[in-house]
C-alpha positions in Angstrom: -120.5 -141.2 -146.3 -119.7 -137.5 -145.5 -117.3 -138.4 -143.1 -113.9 -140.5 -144.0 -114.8 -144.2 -143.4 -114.1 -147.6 -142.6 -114.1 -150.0 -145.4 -115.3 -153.3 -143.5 -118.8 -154.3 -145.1 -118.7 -151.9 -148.0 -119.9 -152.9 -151.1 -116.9 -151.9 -153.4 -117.0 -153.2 -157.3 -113.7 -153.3 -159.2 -114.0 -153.3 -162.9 -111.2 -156.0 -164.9 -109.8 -156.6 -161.8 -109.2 -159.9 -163.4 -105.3 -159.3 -163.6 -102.7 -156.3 -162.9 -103.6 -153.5 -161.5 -107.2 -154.5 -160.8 -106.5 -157.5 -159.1 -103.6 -155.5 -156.8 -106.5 -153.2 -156.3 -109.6 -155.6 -155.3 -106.9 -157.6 -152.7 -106.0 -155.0 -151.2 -109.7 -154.0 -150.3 -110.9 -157.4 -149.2 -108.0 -157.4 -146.5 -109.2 -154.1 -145.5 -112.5 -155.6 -145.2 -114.6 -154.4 -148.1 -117.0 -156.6 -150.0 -115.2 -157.2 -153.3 -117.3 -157.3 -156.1 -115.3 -158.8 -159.1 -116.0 -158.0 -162.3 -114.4 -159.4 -165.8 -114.6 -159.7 -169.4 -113.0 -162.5 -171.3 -110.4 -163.6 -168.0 -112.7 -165.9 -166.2 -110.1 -168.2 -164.7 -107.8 -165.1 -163.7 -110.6 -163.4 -162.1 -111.8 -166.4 -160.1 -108.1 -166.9 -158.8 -108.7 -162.5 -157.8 -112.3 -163.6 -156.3 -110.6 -166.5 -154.1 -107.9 -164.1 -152.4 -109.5 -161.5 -151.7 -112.5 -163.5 -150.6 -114.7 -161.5 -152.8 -118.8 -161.1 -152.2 -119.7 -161.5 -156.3 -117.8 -161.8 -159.4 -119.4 -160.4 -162.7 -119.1 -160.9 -166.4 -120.1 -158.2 -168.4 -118.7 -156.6 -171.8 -118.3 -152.9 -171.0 -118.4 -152.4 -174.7 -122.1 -152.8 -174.7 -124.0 -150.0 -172.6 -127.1 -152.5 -172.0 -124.6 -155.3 -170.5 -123.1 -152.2 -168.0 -126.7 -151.3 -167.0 -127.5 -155.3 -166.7 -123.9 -155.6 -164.4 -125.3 -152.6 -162.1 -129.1 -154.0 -161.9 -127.8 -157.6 -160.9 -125.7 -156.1 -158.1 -128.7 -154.3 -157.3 -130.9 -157.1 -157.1 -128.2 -159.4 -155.0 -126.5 -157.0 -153.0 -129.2 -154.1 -152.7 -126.5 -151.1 -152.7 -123.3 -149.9 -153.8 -121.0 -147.8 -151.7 -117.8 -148.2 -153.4 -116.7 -148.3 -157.4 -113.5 -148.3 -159.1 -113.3 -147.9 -162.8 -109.8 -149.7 -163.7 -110.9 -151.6 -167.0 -109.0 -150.1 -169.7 -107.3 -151.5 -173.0 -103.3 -149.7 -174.4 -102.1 -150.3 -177.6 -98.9 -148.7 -179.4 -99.5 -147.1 -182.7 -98.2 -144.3 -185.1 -101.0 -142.0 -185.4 -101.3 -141.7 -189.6 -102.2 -145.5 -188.8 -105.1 -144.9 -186.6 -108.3 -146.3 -188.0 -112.1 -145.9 -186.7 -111.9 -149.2 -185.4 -108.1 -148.6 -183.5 -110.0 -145.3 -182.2 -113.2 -146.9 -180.9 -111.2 -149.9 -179.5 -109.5 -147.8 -177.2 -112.8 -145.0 -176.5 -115.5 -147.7 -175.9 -114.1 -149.2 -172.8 -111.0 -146.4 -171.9 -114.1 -143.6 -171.5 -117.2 -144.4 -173.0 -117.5 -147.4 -170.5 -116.0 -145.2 -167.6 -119.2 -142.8 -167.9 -121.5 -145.0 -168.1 -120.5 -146.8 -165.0 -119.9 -143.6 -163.5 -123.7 -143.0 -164.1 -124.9 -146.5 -163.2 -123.2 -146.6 -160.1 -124.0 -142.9 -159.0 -127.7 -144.0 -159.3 -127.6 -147.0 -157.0 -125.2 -145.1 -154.3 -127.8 -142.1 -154.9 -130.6 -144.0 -153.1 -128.7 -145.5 -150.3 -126.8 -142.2 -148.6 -124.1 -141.9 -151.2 -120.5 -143.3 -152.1 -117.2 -143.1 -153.4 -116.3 -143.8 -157.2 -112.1 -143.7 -158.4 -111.6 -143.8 -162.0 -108.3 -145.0 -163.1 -106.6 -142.5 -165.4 -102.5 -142.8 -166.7 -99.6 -140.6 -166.5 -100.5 -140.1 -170.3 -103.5 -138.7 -169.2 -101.3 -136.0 -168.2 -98.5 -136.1 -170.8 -98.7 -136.3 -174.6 -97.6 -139.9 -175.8 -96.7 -139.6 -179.4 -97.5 -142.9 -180.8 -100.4 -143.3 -178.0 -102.5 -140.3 -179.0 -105.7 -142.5 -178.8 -105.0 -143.7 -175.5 -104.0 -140.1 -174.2 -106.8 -138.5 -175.2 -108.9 -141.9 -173.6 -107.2 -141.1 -169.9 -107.2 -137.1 -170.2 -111.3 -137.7 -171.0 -111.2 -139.8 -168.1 -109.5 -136.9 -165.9 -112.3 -133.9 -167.2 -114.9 -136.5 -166.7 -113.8 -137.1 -163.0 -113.9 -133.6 -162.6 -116.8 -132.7 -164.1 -118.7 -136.0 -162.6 -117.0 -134.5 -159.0 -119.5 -131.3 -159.3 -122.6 -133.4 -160.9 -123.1 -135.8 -157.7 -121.9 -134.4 -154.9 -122.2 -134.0 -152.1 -122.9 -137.6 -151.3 -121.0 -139.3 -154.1 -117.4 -138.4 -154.7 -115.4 -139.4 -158.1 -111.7 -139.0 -158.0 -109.0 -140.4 -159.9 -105.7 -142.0 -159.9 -103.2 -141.8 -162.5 -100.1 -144.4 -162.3 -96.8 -144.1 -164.3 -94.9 -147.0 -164.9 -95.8 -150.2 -162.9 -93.8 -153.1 -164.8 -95.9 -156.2 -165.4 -92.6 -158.2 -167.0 -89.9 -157.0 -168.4 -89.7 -153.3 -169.4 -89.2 -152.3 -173.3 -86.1 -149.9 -173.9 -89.0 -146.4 -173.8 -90.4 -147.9 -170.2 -86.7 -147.9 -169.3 -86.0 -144.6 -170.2 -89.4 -143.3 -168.1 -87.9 -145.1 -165.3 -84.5 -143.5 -165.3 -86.1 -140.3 -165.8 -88.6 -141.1 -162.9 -87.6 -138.2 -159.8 -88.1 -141.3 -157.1 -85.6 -143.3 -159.3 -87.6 -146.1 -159.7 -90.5 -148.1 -161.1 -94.0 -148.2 -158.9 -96.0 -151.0 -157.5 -99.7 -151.8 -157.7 -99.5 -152.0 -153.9 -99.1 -148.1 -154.3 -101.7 -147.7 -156.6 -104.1 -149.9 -154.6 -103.1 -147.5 -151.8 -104.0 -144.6 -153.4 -107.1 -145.8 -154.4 -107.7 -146.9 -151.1 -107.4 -143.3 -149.7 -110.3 -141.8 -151.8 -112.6 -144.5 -150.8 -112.0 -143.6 -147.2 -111.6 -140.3 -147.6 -114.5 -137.8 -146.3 -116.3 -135.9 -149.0 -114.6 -132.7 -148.8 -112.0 -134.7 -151.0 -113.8 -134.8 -154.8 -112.5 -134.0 -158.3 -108.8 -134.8 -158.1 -106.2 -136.8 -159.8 -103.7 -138.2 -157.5 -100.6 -139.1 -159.8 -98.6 -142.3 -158.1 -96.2 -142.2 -160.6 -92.7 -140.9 -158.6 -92.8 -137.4 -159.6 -92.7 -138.5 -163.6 -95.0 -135.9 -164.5 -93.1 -133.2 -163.4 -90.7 -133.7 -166.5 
């Protein structure tokens, strides 16, 4: 996979892309062809309704919590599938708190599936793409991966690990696998609170996103030739420039 691909027939797994974001993402590769390999936690019923449109190969439970359920979710797409060539990290968790409130627990919450989960997948994958020519991996990330959130400071420390580790993963398994990252600003799910409004209006494009455009940027890197590893693509209207 040197050379910028086709996705019809790849094996592509999508982590949580039960709902939002990772559902956007795994229909958009199953009407570009790829093999869509489902995976959720707790959202059976929403990820089955994901699995039927975009006709997906597999769907997967797994806690990505654990480490030993992540490497059991790689070893059973091993032993149905026999390869991977495509995975996007999008499972994440965001919650809202003042950071004098932060416990252990709030902290690990956030860590064990925002980045500890992300590496580990990162690894799991890279090994089964290793022995089959290589492959592409995108790790989701956030606009407050880039900016400092103050009553998000666990979650922006989560997504800015997530952005090193893309980078640092880039170098670690080239030159057949590539690991890039996209980092979304505000895509509404519902209606926006009065601070989502404000990062609209100050938005340069003057307006919210669309997981269509995430799903598009992700679709870029796992097309994209190898000469294209350890970058963060921000879809998020120029927010990040404020």
């Amino acid at each position: 996979m040197s050379q910028p691909s086709d996705l019809a027939g790849k094996i592509v797994l999508v982590t949580g892309a039960a709902r939002r974001i990772g559902r956007g993402i795994a229909s958009r590769l199953g009407r570009e062809g790829a093999q869509v390999l489902v995976h959720y936690h707790a959202s059976q019923r929403e990820a089955e309704k994901t699995a039927a449109e975009c006709s997906a190969a597999g769907l997967f439970r797994a806690n990505l919590e654990s480490v030993a359920e992540i490497q059991g979710l790689f070893s059973g797409i091993e032993a149905r599938f026999g390869r991977l060539d495509g995975l996007v990290n999008n499972a994440a968790r965001f919650t809202r708190m003042d950071p004098f409130d932060i416990t252990e627990a709030d902290w690990d919450f956030i860590h064990s599936v925002n980045l500890r989960a992300v590496f580990f997948c990162c690894q799991q994958g890279a090994r089964l793409m290793r022995k089959h020519g290589g492959g592409r991996i995108v790790n989701i990330s956030s606009l407050g991966g880039l900016r400092p959130w103050s009553e998000h400071a666990h979650y922006c420390a989560s997504k800015a690990g997530v952005i090193m580790l893309t980078k640092a993963l880039a170098k670690a398994f080239a030159p057949d696998i590539t690991v890039n990252s996209v980092a979304p600003g505000v895509v509404p799910f519902g209606e926006l609170d009065e601070r989502a409004q404000a990062m609209v209006k100050a938005t340069p494009a003057g307006r919210a996103g669309t997981v269509e455009e995430i799903a598009e940027a992700v679709d870029y890197f796992l097309r994209a030739s190898n000469f294209i590893t350890g970058q963060v693509l921000a879809v998020d209207g120029g927010l990040n420039l404020r």
